[in-house]
C-alpha positions as CSV (number, residue, x, y, z in Angstrom):
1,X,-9.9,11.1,72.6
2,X,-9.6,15.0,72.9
3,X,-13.2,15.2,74.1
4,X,-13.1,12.6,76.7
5,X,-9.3,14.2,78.2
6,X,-11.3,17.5,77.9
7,X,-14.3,16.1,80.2
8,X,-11.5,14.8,82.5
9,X,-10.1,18.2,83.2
10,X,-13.3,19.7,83.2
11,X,-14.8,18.1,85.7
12,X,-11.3,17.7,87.6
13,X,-11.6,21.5,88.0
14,X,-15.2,21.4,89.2
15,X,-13.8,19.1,91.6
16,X,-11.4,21.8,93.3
17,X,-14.3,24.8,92.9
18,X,-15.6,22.8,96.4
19,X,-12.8,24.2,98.0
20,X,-13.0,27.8,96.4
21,X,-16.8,27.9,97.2
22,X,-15.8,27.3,100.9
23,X,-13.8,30.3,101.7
24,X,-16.0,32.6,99.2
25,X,-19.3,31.2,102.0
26,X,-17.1,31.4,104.9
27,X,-16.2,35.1,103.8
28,X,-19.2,36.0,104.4
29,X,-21.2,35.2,100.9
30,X,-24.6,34.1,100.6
31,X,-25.1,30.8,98.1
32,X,-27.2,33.1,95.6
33,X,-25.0,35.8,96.2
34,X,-21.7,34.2,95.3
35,X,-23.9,32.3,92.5
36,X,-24.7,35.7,91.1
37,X,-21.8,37.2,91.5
38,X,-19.7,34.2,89.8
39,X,-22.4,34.1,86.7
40,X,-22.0,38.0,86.0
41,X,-18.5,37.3,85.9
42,X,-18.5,34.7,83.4
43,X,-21.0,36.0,81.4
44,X,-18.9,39.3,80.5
45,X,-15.9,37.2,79.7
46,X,-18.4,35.3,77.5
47,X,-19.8,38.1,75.9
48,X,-16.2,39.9,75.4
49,X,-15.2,36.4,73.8
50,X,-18.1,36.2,71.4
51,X,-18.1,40.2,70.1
52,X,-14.1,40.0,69.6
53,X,-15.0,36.3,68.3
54,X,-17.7,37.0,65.5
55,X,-16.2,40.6,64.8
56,X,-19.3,41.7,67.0
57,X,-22.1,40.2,65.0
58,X,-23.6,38.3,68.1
59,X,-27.1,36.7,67.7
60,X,-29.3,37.4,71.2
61,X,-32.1,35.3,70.0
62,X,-32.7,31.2,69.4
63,X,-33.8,30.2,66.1
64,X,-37.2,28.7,67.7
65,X,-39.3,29.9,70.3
66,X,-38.8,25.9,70.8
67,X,-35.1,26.0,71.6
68,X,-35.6,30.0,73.5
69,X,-37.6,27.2,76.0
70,X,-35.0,24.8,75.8
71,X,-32.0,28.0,77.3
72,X,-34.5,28.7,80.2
73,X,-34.3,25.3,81.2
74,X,-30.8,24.8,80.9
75,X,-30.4,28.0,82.6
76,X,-32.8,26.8,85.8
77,X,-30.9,23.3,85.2
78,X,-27.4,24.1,85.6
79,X,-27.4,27.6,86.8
80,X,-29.7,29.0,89.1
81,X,-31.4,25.9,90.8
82,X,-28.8,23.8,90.3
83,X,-26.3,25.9,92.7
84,X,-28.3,27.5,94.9
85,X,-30.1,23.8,95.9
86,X,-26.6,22.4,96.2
87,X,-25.0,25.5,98.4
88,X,-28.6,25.6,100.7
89,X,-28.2,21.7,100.9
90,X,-24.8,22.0,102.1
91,X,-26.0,24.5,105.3
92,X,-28.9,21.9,105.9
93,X,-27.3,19.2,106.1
94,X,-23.3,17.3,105.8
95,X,-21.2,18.2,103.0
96,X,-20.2,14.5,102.7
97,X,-23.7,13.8,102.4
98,X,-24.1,16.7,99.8
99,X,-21.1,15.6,97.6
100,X,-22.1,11.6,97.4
101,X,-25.7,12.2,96.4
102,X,-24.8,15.2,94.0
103,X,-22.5,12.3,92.5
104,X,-25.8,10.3,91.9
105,X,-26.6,12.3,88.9
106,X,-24.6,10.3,85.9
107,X,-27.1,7.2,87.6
108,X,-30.2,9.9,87.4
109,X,-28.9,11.0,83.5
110,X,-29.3,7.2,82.8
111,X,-32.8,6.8,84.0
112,X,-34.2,9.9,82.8
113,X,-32.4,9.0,79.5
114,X,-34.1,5.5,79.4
115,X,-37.5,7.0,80.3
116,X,-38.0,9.9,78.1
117,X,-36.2,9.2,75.2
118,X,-36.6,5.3,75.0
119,X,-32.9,4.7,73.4
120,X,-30.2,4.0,75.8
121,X,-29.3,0.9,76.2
122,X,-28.9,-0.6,80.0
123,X,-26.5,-2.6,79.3
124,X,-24.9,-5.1,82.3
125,X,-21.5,-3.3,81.8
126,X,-22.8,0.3,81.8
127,X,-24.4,-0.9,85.2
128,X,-21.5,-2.6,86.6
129,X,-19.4,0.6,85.5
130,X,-21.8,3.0,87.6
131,X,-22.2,1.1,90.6
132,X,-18.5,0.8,90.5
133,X,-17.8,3.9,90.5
134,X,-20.6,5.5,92.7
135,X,-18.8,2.9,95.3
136,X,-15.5,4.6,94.8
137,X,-17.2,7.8,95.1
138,X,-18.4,6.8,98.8
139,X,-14.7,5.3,99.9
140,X,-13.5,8.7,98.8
141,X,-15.8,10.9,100.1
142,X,-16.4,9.2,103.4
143,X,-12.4,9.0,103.8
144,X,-12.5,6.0,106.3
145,X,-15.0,7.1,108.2
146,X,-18.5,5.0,106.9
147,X,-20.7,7.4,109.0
148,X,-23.7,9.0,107.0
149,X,-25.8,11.2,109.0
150,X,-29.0,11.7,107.7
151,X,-30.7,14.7,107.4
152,X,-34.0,14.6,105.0
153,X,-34.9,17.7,103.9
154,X,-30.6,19.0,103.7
155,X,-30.4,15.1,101.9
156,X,-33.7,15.8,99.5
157,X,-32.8,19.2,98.4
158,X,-29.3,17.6,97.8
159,X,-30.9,15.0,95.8
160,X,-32.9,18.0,93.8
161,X,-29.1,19.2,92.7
162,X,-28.4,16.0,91.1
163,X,-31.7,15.6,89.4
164,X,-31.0,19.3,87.8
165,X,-27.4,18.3,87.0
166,X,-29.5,14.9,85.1
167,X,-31.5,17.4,83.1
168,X,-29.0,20.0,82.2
169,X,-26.8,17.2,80.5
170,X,-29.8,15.8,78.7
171,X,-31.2,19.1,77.3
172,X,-28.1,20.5,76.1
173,X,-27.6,17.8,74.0
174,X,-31.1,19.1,72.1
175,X,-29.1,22.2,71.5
176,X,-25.9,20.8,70.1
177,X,-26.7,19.4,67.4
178,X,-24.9,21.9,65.2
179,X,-27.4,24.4,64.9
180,X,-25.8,26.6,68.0
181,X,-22.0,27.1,68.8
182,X,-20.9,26.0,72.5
183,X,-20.1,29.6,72.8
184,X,-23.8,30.6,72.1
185,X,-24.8,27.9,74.2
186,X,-23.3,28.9,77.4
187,X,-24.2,32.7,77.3
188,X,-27.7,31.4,77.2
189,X,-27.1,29.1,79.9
190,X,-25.3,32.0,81.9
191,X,-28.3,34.9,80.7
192,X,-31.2,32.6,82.1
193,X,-29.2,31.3,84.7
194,X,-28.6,35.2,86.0
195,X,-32.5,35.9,85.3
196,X,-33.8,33.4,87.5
197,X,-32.0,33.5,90.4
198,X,-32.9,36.9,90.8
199,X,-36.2,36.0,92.4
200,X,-34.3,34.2,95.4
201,X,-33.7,38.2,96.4
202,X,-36.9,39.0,97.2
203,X,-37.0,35.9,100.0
204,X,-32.8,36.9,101.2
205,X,-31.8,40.1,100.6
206,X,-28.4,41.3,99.2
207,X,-26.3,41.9,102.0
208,X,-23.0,41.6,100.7
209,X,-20.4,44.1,102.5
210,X,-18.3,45.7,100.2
211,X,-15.0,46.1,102.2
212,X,-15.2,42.0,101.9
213,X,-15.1,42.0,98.5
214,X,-12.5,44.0,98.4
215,X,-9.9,41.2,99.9
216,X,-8.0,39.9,97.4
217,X,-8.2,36.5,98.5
218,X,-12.2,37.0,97.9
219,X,-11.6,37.9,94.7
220,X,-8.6,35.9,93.4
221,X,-11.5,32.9,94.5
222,X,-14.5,34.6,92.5
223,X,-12.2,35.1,89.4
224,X,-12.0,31.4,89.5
225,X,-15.2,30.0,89.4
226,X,-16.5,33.4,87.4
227,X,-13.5,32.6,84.7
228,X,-12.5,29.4,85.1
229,X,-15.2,27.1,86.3
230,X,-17.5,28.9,84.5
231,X,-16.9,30.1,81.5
232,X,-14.3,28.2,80.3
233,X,-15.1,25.1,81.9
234,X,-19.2,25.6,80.8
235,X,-17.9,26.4,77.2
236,X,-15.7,22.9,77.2
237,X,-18.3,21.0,78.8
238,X,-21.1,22.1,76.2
239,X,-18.5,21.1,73.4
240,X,-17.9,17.8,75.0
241,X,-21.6,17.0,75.4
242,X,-22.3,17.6,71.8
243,X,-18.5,15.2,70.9
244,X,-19.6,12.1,73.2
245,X,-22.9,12.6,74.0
246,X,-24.2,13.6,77.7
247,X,-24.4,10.4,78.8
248,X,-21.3,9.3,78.6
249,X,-20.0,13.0,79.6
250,X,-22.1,13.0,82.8
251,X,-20.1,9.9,84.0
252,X,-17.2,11.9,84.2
253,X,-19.1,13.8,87.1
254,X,-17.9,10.3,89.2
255,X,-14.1,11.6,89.3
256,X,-15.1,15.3,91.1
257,X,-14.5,13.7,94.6
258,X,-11.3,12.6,93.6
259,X,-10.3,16.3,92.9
260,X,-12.3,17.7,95.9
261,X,-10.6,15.6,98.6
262,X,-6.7,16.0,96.7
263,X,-7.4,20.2,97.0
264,X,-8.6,20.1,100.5
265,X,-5.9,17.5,101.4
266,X,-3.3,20.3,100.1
267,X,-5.2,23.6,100.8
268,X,-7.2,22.9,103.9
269,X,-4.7,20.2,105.2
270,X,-7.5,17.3,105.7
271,X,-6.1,14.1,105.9
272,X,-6.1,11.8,102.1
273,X,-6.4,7.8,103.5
274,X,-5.5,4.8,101.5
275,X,-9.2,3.9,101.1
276,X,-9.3,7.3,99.3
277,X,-6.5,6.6,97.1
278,X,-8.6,2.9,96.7
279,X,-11.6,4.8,96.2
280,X,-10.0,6.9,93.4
281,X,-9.0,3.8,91.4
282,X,-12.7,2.5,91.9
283,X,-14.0,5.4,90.0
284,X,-11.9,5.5,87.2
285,X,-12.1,1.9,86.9
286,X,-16.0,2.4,86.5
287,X,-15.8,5.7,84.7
288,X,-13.6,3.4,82.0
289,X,-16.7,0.8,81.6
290,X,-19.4,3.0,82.2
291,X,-17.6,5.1,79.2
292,X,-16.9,2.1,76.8
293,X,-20.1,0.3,77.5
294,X,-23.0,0.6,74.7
295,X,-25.6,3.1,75.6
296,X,-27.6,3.6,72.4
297,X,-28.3,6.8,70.3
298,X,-27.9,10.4,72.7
């Protein structure tokens, strides 16, 4: 019971980190930069937690060259790729578009689930839970207005976000399994997450103005998803993964639009419908079967 109210809130803060990301892009941040920038952030916090933690006996290294593999991945996964396709699919295309087809990836865990490792179970109320809530997701996204504007390449790379968010939750689960802490975990995930988006430099140059960062209001938003979103929020997730299995935790990826539309209804003053409020209901009606339905061995 702890885990799942853990995933709730969890998620329920990625859901306002829409908002944040807004006014930290609209300042005048690049996606990679204010990806960097929020990752370093973190991964001091993490590193301060795990020396005062384990009384500074900190292990750098994986016990496997096997697992080593497994952090890059997650770090590509859920880090690197993973925000800057979602932030450069936002600029390409509509954010609604962006935020329904991001919400695709508990659907995406599923069938990656069922194809590589051959044990979850498709069963007619984990279906009917999903589609459920994905149609919530849409009546609260959308707001009353059904108008979808396509844009393919802005609409594939947003596509590519959700797919990463699929594996991320799958391959953490690999490295839960009690060999690692959810504190070594997501220092990993933050290292190779900060590693590999350094490349994206080379093709846009840091340009960020330092008077900017200097605004408090820049940096009262990149203390939150540095702190908050990430670290704590990465560290909670991992543990709740490894309590309820990533299936079940990636469903709870359905109620971020509920979050993201009540923040921008009270912070940017955009309008919250009854269809939105019936949307919300939707989703946690589907998030409730999806989550009680029988899905096999994760």
């Amino acid at each position: 019971m702890v885990a799942h109210a853990l995933g709730i809130i969890t998620v329920a803060i990625w859901g306002v980190t829409f908002v944040n990301t807004r006014y930290a892009v609209s300042s005048g941040l690049h996606p990679c930069e204010l990806f960097l920038l929020r990752f370093s952030i973190a991964y001091i916090c993490i590193w301060v937690f795990d020396l005062a933690h384990s009384r500074g006996r900190v292990s750098l290294m994986s016990k496997s060259a096997k697992d080593e593999l497994i952090f890059v991945l997650l770090g590509i996964s859920g880090g690197s790729l993973y925000f800057c396709t979602e932030n450069v699919a936002v600029s390409l295309t509509h954010v609604n578009n962006v935020a329904f087809i991001v919400c695709t990836a508990p659907l995406i865990t599923i069938i990656l689930g069922r194809l590589f490792t051959k044990s979850v179970v498709l069963s007619g109320r984990l279906i009917a839970g999903s589609a459920l809530a994905l149609v919530g997701v849409g009546a609260v996204i959308f707001n009353g207005q059904f108008i979808l504007h396509l844009s393919p390449a802005g609409d594939l790379i947003a596509l590519a976000a959700a797919v990463c968010w699929a594996v991320y939750s799958l391959l953490i689960k690999r490295v839960s399994d009690g060999r690692y802490g959810a504190v070594f975990v997501t220092r990993k995930v933050f290292a190779y997450g900060i590693l590999t988006v350094l490349p994206m430099f080379y093709f846009e140059p840091w340009h960020i103005d330092m008077g900017m960062l200097r605004s408090p209001s820049v940096w009262g938003n990149l203390l939150f998803l540095g702190f908050v979103a990430s670290f704590v929020c990465f560290v909670t997730w991992s543990w709740v993964i490894k309590r309820i299995g990533a299936l079940k935790a990636t469903n709870y990826v359905y109620l971020n639009p509920v979050t993201t539309v009540l923040a921008s209804a009270v912070a940017l003053d955009e309008p919250m419908t009854a269809l939105a409020f019936a949307g919300s209901a939707l989703i946690l009606l589907g998030v409730f079967l999806a989550n009680t339905a029988k899905t096999g061995k994760q």
